[in-house]
VOPAGU-2260 file (C-alpha; in pm, 1 decimal, decimal comma):
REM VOPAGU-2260
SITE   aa  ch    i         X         Y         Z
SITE  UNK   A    0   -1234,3    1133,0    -159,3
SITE  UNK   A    1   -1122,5     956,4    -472,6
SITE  UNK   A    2   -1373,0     895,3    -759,2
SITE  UNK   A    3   -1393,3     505,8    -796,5
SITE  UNK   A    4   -1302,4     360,9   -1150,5
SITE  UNK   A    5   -1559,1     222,3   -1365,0
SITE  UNK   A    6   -1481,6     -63,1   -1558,3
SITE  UNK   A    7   -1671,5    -133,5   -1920,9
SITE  UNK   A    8   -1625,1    -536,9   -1899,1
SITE  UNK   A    9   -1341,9    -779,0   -1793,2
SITE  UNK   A   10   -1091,6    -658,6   -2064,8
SITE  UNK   A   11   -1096,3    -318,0   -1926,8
SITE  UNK   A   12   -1039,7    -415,8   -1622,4
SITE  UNK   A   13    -744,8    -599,4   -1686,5
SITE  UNK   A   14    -636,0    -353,6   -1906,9
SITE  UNK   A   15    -622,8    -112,4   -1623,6
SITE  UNK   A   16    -430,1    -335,1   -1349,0
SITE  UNK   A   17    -155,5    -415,3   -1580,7
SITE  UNK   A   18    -127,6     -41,9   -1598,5
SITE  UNK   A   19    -117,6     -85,8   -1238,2
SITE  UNK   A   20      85,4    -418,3   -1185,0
SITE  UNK   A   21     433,7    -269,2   -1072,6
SITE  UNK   A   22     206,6     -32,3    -803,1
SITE  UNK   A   23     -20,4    -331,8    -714,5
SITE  UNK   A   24     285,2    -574,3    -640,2
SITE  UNK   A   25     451,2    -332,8    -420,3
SITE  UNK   A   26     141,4    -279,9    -188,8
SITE  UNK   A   27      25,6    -682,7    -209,5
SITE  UNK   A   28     406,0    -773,4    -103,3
SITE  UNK   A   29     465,2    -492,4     133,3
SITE  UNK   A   30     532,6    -592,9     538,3
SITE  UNK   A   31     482,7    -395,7     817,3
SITE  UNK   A   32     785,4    -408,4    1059,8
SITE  UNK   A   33     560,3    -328,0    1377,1
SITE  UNK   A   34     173,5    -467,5    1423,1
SITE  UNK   A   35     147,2     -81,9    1566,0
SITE  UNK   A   36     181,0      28,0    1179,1
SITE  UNK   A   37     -65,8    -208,1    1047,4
SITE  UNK   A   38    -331,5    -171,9    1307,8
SITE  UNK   A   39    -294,8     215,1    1243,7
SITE  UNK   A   40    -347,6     158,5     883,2
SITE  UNK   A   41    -599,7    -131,8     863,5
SITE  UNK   A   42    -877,8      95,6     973,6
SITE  UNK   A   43    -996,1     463,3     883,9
SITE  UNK   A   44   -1175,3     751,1     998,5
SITE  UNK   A   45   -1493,5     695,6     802,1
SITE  UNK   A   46   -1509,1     375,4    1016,6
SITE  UNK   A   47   -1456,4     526,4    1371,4
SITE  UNK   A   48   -1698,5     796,3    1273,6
SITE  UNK   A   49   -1988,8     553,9    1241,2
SITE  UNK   A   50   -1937,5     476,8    1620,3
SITE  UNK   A   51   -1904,0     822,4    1711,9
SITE  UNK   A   52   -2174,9     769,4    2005,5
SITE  UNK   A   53   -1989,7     549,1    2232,9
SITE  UNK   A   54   -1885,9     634,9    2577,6
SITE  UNK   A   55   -1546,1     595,7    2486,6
SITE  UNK   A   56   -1353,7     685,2    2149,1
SITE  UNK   A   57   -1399,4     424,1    1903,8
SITE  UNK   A   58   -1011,6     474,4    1777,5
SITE  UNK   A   59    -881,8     372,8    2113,8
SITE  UNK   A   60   -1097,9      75,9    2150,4
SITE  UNK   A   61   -1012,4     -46,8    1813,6
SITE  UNK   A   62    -644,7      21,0    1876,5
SITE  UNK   A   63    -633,1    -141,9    2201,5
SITE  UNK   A   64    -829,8    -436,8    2066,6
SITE  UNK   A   65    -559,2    -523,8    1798,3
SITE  UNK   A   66    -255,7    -451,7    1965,9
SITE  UNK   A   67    -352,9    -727,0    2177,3
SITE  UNK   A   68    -437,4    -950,0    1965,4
């Protein structure tokens, strides 16, 4: 797992996503040409692990939720 960035104050932080910007625009303006890819990527592992107790897998649930939606 990446280490998060610490930021100093405003200015460094702003320092940092112009840096960034080009990256930062792509992902903000990216589409996804199928809701399949964006369910699939809107939630991860960490997340389905903290419902590892159900009586059914939590990834299927989720997945089956959103696709319908």
């Amino acid at each position: 797992m990446p280490t998060p960035l610490e930021f100093t104050g405003k200015k460094d932080l702003v320092a940092r996503l112009r840096v960034d910007a080009e990256a930062l625009v792509v992902w903000f303006e990216g589409r996804y040409e199928e809701v399949e890819f964006l369910v699939k990527d809107s939630v991860g592992s960490s997340t389905f692990r903290a419902f590892a107790h159900m009586p059914h897998p939590p990834s299927q649930i989720f997945y089956n939720w959103a696709g319908r939606c």
